[in-house]
N, C-alpha and C positions, 0 to 999 in steps of 0.2 A: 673510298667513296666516289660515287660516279657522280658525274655533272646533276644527274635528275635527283640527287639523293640531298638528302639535308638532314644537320641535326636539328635536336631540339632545342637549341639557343637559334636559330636564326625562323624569325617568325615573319618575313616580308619576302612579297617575290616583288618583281617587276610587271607592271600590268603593261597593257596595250599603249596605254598613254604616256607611257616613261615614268609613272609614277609608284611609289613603294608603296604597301597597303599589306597588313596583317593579312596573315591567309583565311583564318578561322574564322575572323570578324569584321576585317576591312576596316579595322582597328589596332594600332600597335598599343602596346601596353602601356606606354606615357600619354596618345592620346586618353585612350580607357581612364587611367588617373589622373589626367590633366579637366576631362571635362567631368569628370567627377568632384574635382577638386573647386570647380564654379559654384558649388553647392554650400561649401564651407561658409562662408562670410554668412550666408543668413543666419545658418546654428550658431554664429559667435552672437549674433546680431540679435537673436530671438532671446538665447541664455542670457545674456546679459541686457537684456532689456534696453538695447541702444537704438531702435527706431520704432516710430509708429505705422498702424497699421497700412499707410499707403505704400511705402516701401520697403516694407516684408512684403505687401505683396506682389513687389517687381524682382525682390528677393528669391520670391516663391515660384513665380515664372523663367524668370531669365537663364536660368542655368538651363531645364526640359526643352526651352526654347532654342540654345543654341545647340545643346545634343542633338534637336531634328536639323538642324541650318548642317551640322557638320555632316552626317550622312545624309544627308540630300546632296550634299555640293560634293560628294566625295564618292556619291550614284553608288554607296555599301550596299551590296547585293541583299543582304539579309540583316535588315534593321532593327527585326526584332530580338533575333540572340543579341547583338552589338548594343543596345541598349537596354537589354535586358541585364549585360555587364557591365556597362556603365553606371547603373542602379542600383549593380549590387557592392560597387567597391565606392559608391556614394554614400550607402550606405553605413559600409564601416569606417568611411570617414567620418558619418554621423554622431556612430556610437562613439568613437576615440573621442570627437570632439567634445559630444555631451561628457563623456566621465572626465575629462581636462576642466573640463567648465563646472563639474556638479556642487563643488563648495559654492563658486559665486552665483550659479543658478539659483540655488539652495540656499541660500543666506541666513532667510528665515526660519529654516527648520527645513530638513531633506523629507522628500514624501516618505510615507509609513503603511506598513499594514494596515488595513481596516477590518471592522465587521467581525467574523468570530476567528481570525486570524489573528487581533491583538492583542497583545504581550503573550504571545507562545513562543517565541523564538526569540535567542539571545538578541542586543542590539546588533553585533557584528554579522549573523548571521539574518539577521532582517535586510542591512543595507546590503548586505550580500545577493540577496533575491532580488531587494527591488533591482539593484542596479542592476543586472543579470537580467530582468525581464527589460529595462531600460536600452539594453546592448539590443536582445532581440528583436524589441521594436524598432528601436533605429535601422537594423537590417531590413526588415522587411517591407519597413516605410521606403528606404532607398531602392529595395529589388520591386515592389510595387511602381513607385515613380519609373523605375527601367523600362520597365514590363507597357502600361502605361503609355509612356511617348514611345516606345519601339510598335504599339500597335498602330498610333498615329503616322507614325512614320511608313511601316507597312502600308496600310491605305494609301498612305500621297506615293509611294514610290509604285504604286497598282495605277492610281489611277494617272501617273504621271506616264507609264508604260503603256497604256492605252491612249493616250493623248495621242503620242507619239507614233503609234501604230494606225490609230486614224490620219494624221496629219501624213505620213507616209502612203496610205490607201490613197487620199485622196489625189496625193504627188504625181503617182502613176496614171493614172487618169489621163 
């Protein structure tokens, strides 16, 4: 292997600024799961019904919030893949978590088919669907959220590069 060559385990280079950064994302893969993982406490928080609606909804912000703080501070060239991966392994932490939580969510009785889909399918194969479409949304709700604050982020890291390219125009001057 030559100097320029690398496997597929090592996923950081060295940038300009002495700093290590995912090549693909400007993301290592414990960030990616770590700020994914901010997302966790509201799904336990929501499933179990342990706070009111003020702080679900600081719950509901705070995590998309600091995904934009960390590629902003960390000038990730391309914010929207990077948080478009962020959203999507939020995601399935979503779904694990909802299915860990689905008895105590569920307490009352687990949701059911409705409309002319009830009682055509065994019970085991009913909760098999719901939760099955349960997983998907949780995914999609997470890869949405990514998508979502990574467009955000695109915009401010546009219009941060223009700032900046004015303020430099005007330098010269």
């Amino acid at each position: 292997m030559t100097e320029n060559d690398t496997d597929d385990t090592d996923d950081t280079d060295d940038t300009e600024d002495g700093t290590r950064r995912g090549r693909r994302l400007g993301l290592s893969p414990l960030a990616v799961w770590g700020l994914a993982a901010l997302g966790v406490p509201r799904v336990v928080a929501h499933d179990l019904s342990l706070v009111g609606p003020e702080l679900n909804l600081v719950l509901v912000f705070a995590p998309p919030l600091a995904w934009l703080a960390v590629v902003l501070g960390r000038r990730v060239e391309s914010p929207l893949p990077a948080l478009s991966v962020v959203g999507l392994a939020y995601g399935v932490l979503l779904a694990v978590t909802h299915q860990v939580l689905w008895e105590q969510a569920f307490a009352d009785g687990p949701p059911t088919l409705g409309g002319d889909l009830v009682g055509t399918l065994s019970p085991l194969w009913e909760d098999v669907l719901v939760r099955g479409f349960a997983v998907v949304s949780s995914v999609a709700t997470g890869l949405g959220v990514g998508v979502a604050t990574g467009v955000v982020a695109w915009v401010l890291v546009r219009v941060r590069r223009r700032l900046r390219g004015a303020r430099d125009r005007t330098a010269d001057i």
